[in-house]
Every structure is written in structure tokens, then in C-alpha cells.
N, C-alpha and C positions, 0 to 999 in steps of 0.2 A: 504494500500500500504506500502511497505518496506519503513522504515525510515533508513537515512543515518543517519551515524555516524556525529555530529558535531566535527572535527579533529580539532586540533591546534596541530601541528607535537612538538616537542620535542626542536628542533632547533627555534622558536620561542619564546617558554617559555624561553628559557635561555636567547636571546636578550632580552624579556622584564625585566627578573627576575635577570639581572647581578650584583650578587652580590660576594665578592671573598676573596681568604686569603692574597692575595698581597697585602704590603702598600707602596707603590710605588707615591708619591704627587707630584711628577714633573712636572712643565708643560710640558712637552713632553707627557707626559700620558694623561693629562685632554686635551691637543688639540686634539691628535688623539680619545681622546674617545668621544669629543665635534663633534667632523666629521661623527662620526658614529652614534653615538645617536640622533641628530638633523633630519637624514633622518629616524629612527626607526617607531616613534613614528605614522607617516602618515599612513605606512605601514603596520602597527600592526590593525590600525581603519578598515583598505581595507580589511584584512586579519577576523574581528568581523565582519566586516560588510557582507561581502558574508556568513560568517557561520550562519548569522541569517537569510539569502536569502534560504541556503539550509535548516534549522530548519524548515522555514514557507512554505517550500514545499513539509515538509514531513508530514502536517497534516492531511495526509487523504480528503481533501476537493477538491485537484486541477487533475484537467483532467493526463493522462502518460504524454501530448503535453508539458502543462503548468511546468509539475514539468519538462522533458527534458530541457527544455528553461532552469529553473532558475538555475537549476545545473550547464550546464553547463557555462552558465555566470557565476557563483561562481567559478566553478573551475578556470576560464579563470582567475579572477581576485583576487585569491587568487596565483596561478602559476607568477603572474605578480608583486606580491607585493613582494614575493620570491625572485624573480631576482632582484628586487629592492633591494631588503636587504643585495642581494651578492654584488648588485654592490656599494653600497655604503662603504661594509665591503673592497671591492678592491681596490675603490677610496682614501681610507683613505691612502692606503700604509701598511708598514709594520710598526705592533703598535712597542714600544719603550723598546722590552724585550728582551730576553733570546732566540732565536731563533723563533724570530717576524715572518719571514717570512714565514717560515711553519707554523706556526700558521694561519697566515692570508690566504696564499696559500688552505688550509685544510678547512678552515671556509666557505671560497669561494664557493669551489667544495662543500660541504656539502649542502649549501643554494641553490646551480644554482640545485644539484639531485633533491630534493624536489620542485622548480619548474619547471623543468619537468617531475616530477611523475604528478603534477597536470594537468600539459598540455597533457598528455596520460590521464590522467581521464576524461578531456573532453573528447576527441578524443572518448573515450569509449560509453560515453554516448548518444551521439552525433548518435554513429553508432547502438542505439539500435530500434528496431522497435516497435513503439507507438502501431500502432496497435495491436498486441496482447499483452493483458493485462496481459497475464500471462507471458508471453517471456519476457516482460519490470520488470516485478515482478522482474523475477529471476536475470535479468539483474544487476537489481539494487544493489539485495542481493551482486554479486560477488565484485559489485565497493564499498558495503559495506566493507566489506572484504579487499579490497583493503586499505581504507582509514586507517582500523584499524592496519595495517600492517605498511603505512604510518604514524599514529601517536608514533609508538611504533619506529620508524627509528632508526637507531644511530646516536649520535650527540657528539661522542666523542670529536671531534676537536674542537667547542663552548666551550664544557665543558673545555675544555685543554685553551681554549684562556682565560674565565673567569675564572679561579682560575689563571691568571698569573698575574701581575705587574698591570696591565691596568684593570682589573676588576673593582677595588675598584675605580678609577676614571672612569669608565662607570656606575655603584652604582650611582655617586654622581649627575650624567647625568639628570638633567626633561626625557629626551625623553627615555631614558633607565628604567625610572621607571614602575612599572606595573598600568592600568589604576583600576581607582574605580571599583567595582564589580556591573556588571550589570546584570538584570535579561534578558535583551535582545541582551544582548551581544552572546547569543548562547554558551558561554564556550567559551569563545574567550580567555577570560584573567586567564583562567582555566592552570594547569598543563595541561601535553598532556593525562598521564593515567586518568586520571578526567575526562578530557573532551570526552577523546574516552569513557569510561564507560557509562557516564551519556549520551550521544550523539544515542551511540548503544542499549542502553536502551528505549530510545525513554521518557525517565523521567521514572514515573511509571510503570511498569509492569502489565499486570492483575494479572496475580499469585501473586505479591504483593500487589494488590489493594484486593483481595479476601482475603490472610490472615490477613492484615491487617481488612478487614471486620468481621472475624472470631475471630478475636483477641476482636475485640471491643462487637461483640455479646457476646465470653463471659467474660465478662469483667461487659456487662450489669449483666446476667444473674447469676455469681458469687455475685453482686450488691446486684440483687432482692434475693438471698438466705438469704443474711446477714439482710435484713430487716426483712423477715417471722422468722428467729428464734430470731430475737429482740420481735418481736408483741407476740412469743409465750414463 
């Protein structure tokens, strides 16, 4: 069966990963980044945690029924942790810079798209029919596609928020930090082009499971040459 991409859109990465050229130590700066980062971090978990819901439902093992269900509960609750992240980024106000409020305004709108692209992703899948096996195949391929499009999103306005003033005190943030690197994290904690690669890939490839096989045959086989014209 078609494996989804494990996505962590672009706009996430930067919330975790804020780091920036502003040196701005004000406390004005560490409160407003302390308001942001403190709700990040929950959100960031919600957001690994469905993408390891949709990893283990692409393993080929679960019914069309079974993999429908857990998708779409991942999408739901990845779309959910999104809104979360806008709303917390809008709750904060407007951070302490150079034209805060577009920034903040920008960041907003960015996070609220992204979840509801997710929430149309359910929608999607939602509306696919289990029964044919092949219908759901292909189905799936498109919300692939989808999500791949979604990882690669723009997130200019993030990017624009972290290189300004308040970066370097959301840097300083526990909750703005990136989590340790898990194997079961799905590519959660992944860059977004990482994690859509390695996600769309499914890990290995056969084509690269074959040459890598091919490589190592000869590799033997080069091995046993060098021995026979040692014995002779």
C-alpha cells in the first residue's frame, strides 16, 4: 500500500529550530518569547506524535479501514496542534521589534493555512472508498502529493519573525528548543525537506536495497579475486 509522506511542514521547523541574527536581551523580548515558547513545545510532541501514527500505518500490515482511521486522526490532530501554535503566536501580541505587528499578523495567517490544509487532508481521506483497494491506493498516492507540496509550503513570515530582534530570545526558550533525535519520532524533529524525503521514500527503496545488494556482491566477489591471485 502507498506510504505517506511523514511531513513536518517548514513552519514548524522554524518554531522549533529558532534561532537568529538579532541581539536584542531585553526583557521585552525574553517575555514575549517566554509566551510563545512555553505553549510550543506541547504542540511540537502532538505534531511527532501523529506522524508516527501515520508512519505505522503505512506499513503495509493494516487493513484500507484501519490505515483511513489513523490518518485521518493524525491529520485531525496535527491540523489542531497548528492552530494551537497560531494561537498562541497571536496570544502573545505583537513581539517587541521593528514592525512586530506584521510580523506577528503574517506568522498567524501562515500557521492557521497549514492547519487547514491538514483539516482538508482529512476531509480527503475521510471521503475515500475502503472498498476498492485500488481507488484507496491511488487515493492515497494524491494526499501523498499533497502533503509533499505541504511540506515544501512557504514560511516566509516565520523566517522574517526569526531573524528579527526576538529570535535570539526565543533561541534561549527550553520550549523553542529542538527535541533529542528520535528514531520514533517519524521525522518529526526533522527539517521539512528531510523529513518529506525520507517520509516519501518510505526509508529504503528496493532499487536501493538491490544496489546496495549488488554493490556488496561485488565487493565480495572483487574480495575472492584478490585472495586467488594471492594463493597463486
Amino acid at each position: 500500500m502507498k506510504k505517506l509522506p511523514v511531513a513536518l511542514s517548514g513552519c514548524a521547523a522554524v518554531v522549533l529550530t529558532l534561532t537568529a541574527c538579532g541581539g536584542d536581551d531585553g526583557e521585552k523580548a525574553d517575555e514575549w518569547a517566554q509566551s510563545v515558547c512555553d505553549q510550543v513545545q506541547p504542540q511540537v510532541e502532538r505534531i511527532q506524535q501523529a506522524n508516527t501514527a501515520i508512519a505505522e500505518a503505512s506499513d503495509g500490515s493494516r487493513s484500507p479501514e484501519e490505515v483511513q482511521e489513523a490518518d485521518s486522526e493524525a491529520f485531525q490532530h496535527i491540523s489542531d496542534a497548528y492552530g494551537a501554535l497560531a494561537d498562541a503566536v497571536d496570544s502573545a501580541g505583537d513581539p517587541p521589534v521593528d514592525d512586530g505587528e506584521r510580523l506577528r499578523e503574517e506568522a498567524v495567517t501562515e500557521l492557521r493555512g497549514i492547519s487547514d490544509s491538514y483539516g482538508q487532508l482529512r476531509e480527503t481521506i475521510d471521503g475515500l472508498d475502503t472498498s476498492d483497494q485500488g481507488a484507496f491506493a491511488e487515493g492515497l498516492q494524491d494526499i501523498a502529493g499533497q502533503l509533499q507540496e505541504l511540506g515544501e509550503s512557504g514560511d516566509e513570515a516565520l523566517n522574517e519573525l526569526q531573524s528579527s530582534d526576538v529570535g535570539e530570545a526565543m533561541a534561549r526558550q527550553d520550549g523553542c528548543q529542538s527535541p533529542p533525535a528520535s528514531g520514533e519520532t517519524g521525522g518529526g524533529g526533522e527539517s521539512a525537506e528531510e523529513g518529506d524525503t525520507e517520509g516519501a521514500a518510505g526509508g529504503e527503496t528496493e532499487g536501493d536495497a538491490e544496489e546496495n545488494t549488488d554493490e556488496e556482491g561485488g565487493n565480495e566477489q572483487d574480495g575472492g579475486n584478490e585472495e586467488g591471485e594471492g594463493d597463486s
